[in-house]
C-alpha positions as CSV (number, residue, x, y, z in Angstrom):
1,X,-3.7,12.7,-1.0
2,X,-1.4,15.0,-2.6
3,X,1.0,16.9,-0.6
4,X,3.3,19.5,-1.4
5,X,5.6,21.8,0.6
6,X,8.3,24.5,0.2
7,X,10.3,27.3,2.1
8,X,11.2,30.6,0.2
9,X,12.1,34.1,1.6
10,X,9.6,36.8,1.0
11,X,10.1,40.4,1.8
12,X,13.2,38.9,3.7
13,X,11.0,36.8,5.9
14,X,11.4,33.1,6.1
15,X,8.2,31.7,4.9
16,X,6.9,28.0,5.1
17,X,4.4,26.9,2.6
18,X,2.4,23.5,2.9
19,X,-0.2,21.8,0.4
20,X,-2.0,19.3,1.0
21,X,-4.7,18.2,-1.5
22,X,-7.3,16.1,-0.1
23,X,-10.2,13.8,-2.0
24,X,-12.7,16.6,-0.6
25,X,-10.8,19.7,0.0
26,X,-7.5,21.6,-0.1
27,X,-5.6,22.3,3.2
28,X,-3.2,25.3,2.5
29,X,-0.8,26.8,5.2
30,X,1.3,29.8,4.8
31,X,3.4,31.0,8.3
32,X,6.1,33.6,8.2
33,X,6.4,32.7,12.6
34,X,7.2,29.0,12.6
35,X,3.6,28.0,13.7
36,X,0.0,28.2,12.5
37,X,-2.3,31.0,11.8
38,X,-5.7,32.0,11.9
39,X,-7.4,28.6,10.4
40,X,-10.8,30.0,7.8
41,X,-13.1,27.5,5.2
42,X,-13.3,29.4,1.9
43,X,-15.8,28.1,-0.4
44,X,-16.7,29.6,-3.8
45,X,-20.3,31.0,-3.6
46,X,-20.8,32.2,-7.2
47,X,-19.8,34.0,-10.7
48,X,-20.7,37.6,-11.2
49,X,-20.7,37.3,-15.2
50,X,-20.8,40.7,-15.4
51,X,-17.3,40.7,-14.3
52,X,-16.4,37.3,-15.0
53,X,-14.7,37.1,-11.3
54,X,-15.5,34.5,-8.7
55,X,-17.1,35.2,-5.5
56,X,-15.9,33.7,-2.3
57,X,-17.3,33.3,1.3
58,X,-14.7,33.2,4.5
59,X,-15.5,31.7,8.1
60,X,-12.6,31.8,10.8
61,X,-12.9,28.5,12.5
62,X,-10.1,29.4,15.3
63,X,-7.5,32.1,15.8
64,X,-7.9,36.2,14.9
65,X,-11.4,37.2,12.9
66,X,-9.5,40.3,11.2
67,X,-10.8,41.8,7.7
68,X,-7.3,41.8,6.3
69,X,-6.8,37.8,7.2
70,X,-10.4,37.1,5.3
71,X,-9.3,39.7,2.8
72,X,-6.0,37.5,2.0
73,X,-7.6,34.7,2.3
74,X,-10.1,35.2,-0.7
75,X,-7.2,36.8,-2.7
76,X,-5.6,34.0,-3.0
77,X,-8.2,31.5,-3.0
78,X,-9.1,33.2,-6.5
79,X,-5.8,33.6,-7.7
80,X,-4.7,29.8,-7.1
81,X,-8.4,29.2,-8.2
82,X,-9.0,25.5,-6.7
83,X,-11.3,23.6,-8.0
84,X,-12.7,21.7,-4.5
85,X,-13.3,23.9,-1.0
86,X,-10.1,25.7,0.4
87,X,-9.1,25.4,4.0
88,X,-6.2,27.8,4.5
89,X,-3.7,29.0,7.5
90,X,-2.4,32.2,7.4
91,X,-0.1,33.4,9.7
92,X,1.7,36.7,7.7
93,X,4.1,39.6,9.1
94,X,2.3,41.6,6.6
95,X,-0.5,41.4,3.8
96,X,0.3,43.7,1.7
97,X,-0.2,43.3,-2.2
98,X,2.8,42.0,-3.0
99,X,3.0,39.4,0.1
100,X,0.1,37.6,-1.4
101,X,1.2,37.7,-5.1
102,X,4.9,35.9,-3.8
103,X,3.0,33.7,-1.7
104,X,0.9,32.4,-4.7
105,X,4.1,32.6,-7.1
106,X,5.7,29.8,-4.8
107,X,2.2,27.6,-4.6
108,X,1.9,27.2,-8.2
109,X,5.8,26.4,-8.1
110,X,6.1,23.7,-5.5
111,X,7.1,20.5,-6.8
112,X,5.0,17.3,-5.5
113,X,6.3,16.4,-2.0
114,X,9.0,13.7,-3.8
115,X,8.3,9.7,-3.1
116,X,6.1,9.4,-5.9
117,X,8.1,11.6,-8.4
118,X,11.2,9.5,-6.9
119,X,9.5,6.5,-7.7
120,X,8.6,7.4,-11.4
121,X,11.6,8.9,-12.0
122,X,14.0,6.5,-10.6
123,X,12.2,3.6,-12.2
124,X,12.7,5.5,-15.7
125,X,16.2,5.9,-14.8
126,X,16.9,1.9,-13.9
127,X,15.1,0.9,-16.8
128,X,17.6,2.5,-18.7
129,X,20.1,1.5,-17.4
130,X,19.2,-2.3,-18.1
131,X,17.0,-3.1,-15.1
132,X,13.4,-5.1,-15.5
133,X,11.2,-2.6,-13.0
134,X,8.0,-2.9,-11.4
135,X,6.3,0.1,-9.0
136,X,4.0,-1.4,-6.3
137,X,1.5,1.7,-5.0
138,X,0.4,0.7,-1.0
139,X,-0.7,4.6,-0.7
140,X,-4.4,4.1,-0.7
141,X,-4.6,7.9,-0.6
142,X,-2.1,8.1,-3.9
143,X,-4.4,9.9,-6.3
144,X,-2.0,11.9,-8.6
145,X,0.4,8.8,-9.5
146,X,2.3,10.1,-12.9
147,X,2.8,6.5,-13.5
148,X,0.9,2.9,-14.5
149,X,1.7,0.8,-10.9
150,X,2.2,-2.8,-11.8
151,X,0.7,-3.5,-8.9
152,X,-1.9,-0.9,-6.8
153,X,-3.6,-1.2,-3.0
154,X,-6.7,0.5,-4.5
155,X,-7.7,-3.3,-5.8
156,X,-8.0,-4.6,-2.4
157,X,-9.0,-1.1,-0.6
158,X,-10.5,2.1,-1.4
159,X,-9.2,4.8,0.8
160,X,-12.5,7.4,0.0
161,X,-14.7,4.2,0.2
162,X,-13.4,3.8,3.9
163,X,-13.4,7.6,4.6
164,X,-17.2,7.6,3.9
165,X,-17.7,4.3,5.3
166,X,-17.0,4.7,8.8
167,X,-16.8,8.5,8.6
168,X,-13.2,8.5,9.0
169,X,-10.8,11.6,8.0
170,X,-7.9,11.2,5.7
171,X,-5.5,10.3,8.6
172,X,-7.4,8.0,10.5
173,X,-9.2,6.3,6.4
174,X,-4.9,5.9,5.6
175,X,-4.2,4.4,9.1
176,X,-7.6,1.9,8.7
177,X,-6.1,0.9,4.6
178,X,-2.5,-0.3,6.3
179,X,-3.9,-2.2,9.1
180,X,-6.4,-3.8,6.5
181,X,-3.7,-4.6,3.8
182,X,-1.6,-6.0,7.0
183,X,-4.2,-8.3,7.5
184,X,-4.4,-8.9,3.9
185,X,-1.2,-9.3,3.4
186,X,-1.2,-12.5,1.6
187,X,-2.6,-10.7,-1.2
188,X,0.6,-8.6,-1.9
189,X,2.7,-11.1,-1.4
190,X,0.9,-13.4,-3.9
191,X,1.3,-9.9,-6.1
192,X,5.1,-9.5,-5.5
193,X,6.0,-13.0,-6.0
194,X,4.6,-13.2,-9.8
195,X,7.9,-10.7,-10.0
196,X,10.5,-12.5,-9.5
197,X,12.2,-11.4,-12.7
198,X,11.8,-7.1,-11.7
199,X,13.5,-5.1,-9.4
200,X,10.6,-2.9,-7.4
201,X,10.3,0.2,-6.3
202,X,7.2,0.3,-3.6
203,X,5.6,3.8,-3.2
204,X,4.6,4.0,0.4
205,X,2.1,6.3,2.0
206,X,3.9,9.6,3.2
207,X,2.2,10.1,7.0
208,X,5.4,9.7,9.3
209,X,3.7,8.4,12.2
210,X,2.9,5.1,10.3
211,X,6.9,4.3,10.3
212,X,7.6,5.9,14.2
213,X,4.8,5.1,16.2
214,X,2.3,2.0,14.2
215,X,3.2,-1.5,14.0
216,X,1.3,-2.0,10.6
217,X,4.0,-0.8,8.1
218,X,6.8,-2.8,10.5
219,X,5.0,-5.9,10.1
220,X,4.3,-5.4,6.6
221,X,7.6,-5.1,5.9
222,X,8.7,-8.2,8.1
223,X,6.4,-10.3,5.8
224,X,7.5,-9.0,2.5
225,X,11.3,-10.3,4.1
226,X,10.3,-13.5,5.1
227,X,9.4,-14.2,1.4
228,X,12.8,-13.8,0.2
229,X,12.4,-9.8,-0.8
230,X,15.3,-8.1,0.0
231,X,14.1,-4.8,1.3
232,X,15.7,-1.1,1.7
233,X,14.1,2.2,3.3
234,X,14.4,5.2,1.2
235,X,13.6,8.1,3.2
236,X,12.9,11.7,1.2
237,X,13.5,14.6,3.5
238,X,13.3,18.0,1.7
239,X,15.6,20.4,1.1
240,X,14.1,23.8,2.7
241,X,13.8,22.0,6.1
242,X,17.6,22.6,6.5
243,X,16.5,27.0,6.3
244,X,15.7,26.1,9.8
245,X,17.1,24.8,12.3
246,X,14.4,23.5,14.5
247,X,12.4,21.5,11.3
248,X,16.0,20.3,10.3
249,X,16.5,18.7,14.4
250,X,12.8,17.4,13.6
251,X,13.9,15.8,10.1
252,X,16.6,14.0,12.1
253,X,14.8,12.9,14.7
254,X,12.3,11.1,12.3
255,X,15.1,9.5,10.3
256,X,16.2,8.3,13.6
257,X,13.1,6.9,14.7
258,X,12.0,5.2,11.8
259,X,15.4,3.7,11.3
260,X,15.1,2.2,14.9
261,X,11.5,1.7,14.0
262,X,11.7,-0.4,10.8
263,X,15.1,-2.3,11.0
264,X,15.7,-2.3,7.4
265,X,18.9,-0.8,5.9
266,X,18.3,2.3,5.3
267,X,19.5,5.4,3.0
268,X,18.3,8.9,3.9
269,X,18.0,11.2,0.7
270,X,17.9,15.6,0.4
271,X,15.4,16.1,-2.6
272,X,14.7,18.9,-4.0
273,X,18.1,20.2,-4.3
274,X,17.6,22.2,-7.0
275,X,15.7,24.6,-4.9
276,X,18.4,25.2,-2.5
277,X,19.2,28.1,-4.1
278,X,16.2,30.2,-3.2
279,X,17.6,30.6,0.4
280,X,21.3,29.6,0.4
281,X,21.9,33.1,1.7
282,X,19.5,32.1,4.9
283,X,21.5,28.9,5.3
284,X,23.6,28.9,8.9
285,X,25.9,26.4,7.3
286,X,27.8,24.6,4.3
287,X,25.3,21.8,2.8
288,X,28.1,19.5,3.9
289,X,26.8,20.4,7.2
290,X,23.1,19.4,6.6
291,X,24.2,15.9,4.1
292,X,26.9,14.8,6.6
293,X,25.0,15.6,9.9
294,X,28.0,16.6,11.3
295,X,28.9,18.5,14.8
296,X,25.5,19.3,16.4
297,X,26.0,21.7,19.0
298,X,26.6,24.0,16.5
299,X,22.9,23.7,15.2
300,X,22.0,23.7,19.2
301,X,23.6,27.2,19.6
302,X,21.0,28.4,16.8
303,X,18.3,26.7,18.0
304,X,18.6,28.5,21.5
305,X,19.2,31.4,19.8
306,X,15.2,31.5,18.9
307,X,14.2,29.8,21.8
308,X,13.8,32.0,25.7
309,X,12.3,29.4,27.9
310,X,14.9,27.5,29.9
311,X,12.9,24.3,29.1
312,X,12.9,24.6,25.7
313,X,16.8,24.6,25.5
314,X,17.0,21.7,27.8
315,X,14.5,19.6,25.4
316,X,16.8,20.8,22.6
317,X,19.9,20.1,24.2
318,X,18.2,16.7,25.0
319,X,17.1,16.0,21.6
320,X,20.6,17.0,19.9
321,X,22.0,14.5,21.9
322,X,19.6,11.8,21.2
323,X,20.0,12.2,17.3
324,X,24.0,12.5,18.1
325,X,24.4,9.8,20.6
326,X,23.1,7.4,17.9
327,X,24.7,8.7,14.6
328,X,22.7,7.2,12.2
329,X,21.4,9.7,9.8
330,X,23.3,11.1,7.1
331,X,21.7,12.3,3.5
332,X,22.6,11.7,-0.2
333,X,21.5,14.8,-1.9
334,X,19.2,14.7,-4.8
335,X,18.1,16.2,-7.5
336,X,15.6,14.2,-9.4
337,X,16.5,16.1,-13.0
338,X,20.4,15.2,-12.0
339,X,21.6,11.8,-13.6
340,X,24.8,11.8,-11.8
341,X,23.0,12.3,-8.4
342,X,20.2,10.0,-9.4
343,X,23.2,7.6,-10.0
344,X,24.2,8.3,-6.7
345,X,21.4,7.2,-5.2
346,X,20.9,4.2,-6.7
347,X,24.2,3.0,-5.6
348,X,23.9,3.5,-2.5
349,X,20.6,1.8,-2.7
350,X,22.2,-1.2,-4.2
351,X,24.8,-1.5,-1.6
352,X,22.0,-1.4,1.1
353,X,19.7,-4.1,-0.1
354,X,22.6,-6.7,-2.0
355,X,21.3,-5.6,-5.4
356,X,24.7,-7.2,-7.8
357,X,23.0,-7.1,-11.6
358,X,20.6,-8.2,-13.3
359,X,19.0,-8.2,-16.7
360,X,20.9,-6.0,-19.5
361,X,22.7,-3.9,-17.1
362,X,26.6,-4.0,-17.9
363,X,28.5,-6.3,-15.5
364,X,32.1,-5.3,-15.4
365,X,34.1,-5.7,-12.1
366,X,35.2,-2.4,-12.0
367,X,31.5,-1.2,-11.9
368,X,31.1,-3.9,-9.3
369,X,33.6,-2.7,-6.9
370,X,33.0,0.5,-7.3
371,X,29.6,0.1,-6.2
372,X,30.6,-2.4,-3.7
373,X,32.9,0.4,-1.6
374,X,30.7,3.5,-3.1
375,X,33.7,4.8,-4.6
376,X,32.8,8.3,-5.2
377,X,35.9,10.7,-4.9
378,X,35.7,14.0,-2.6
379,X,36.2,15.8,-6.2
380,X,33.2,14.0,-7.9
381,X,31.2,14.4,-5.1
382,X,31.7,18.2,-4.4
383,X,31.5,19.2,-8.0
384,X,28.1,18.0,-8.4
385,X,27.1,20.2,-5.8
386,X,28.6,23.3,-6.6
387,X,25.7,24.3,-9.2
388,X,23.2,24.5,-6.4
389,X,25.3,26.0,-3.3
């Protein structure tokens, strides 16, 4: 599974944009009100060659059966013109022309959701810097991978195979492939250990209730330790979830979890920086704010701001203090095109899993240290962040 999101402004509404590309279908949402739409199938009936234009049924499964909603719907099923069945959430202030055309402008420019492009790009970036890398795929539902894994879950389990198997959907076929590779775990580690010689980057599945609420991934992990592989937890969050306050309490209450979850050291990372700009202007705070996860009860006074029932603001007061009682999350922002924040990254990486050198890197004490303390000056680290604020 491929899944993409994004949040840009459009006719001065905030707008939320998710993509999720299954084996057998495409699951679109687009929600200017912080919630889901109107959910429809849109399915391609035919070509009128006269016209050379596609024709395109529309069925609501739940929420409001307007003409405009099915009218939207089939616009932009032709315009993003997908080439499996479309199931799409629409939940719109307006749908005027020009709603619909900025709505598919930002589809066909979101950028893959980021642990897979971390994974290929990082490893590009440590092999030149010296470093012997392997990338291990355990996403069964991994499908769009823009690199060759040294080592890939598919051989051992088929994530469609399982779907059709035991009529499962893509959820509950992903959930089935962990517990099965758990059980099989002998098999990766048999994998992993003909590596002695690499440094690895393991590209995970992206479904968040397999690190806060299943045992599978913790045990996995567990195993892979006992066998000598010195493991850290990088955690993506995206950078549009801090144009809203309740997503960004969300993103921190995830990190949270999974940190307690896993037990592995852990380094939380902002991707996506580079797209920032597109609503600083909607942004509460300085990104020093959102990286540093400092005083919350600032972020609580927005959040109640948007919320009316007493009850609400008591399970966000409650939640604010969980994340702050804590303290554990902070973010190292990211963009993947950025050597100097990819470099960033990587140290801090290092310092969390014992990483020293290896290979052709250069191995001067100074470099040591420096990655030793994460010696990065206030200076450094604010002027690689004023191109995007």
């Amino acid at each position: 599974m491929l899944s993409k999101s994004c949040a840009v402004i459009i006719n001065d509404n905030h707008t939320d944009i998710v993509v999720n590309v299954y084996s057998n279908r495409v699951f679109l949402v687009v929600s200017q009100y912080k919630k889901l739409g109107s959910l429809l199938t849109v399915a391609k009936e035919s070509v009128l060659r006269e016209f050379n234009s596609d024709i395109y049924s529309t069925k609501v499964i739940f929420g409001k059966d307007e003409p405009e909603i099915h009218a939207a719907s089939r616009y932009i099923a032709g315009e993003l013109n997908f080439d499996k069945p479309l199931l799409v959430s629409i939940c719109l202030k307006d749908f005027q022309v020009e709603t619909l055309r900025a709505v598919v402008k930002a589809v066909k420019k979101i950028k893959p959701s980021g642990k897979t492009t971390y994974c290929n790009e990082m490893g590009k970036f440590l092999e030149s810097l010296g470093r012997k890398v392997a990338i291990i795929n355990i996403d069964p539902a991994n499908e769009n991978m823009g690199y060759k894994p040294t080592v890939d879950v598919s051989e051992l389990v088929k994530h469609e195979e399982v779907m059709e198997a035991y009529q499962l959907g893509p959820n509950g076929a992903l959930v089935y492939c962990i517990e099965f590779l758990e059980k099989n775990i002998d098999w990766l580690i048999k994998k992993i250990l003909n590596l002695k010689d690499h440094y690895l980057l393991i590209d995970c599945p992206g479904q968040v209730e397999l690190y806060t609420h299943h045992e599978s991934m913790n045990k996995i992990t567990e195993k892979l330790g006992e066998n000598l592989v010195r493991l850290c937890c990088v955690n993506l969050m995206e950078s549009h979830h801090c144009s809203d306050p309740g997503k960004y309490l969300s993103s921190l209450m995830v990190c949270t979890t999974t940190m307690l979850q896993l037990g592995l050291p852990h380094v939380n990372v902002m991707t996506k920086l580079d797209e920032m700009k597109r609503f600083s202007d909607k942004l509460d705070f300085n990104i020093n704010f959102y990286t540093e996860v400092l005083d919350l009860n600032y972020l609580l006074e927005r959040l109640n701001d948007d919320t009316v029932d007493p009850q609400y603001k008591k399970l966000n007061e409650a939640l604010v203090s969980l994340v702050g009682e804590y303290s554990l999350v902070s973010f190292i922002p990211l963009d993947i095109s950025n050597k100097a924040l990819l470099l960033n990254v990587k140290n801090a990486v290092d310092r969390a899993n014992g990483y020293i050198f290896g290979g052709n890197e250069p191995q001067d004490v100074q470099t040591l240290l420096a990655c030793a303390v994460g010696a990065v000056s206030e200076t450094e680290r604010t002027a690689s962040l004023d191109t995007y604020i």
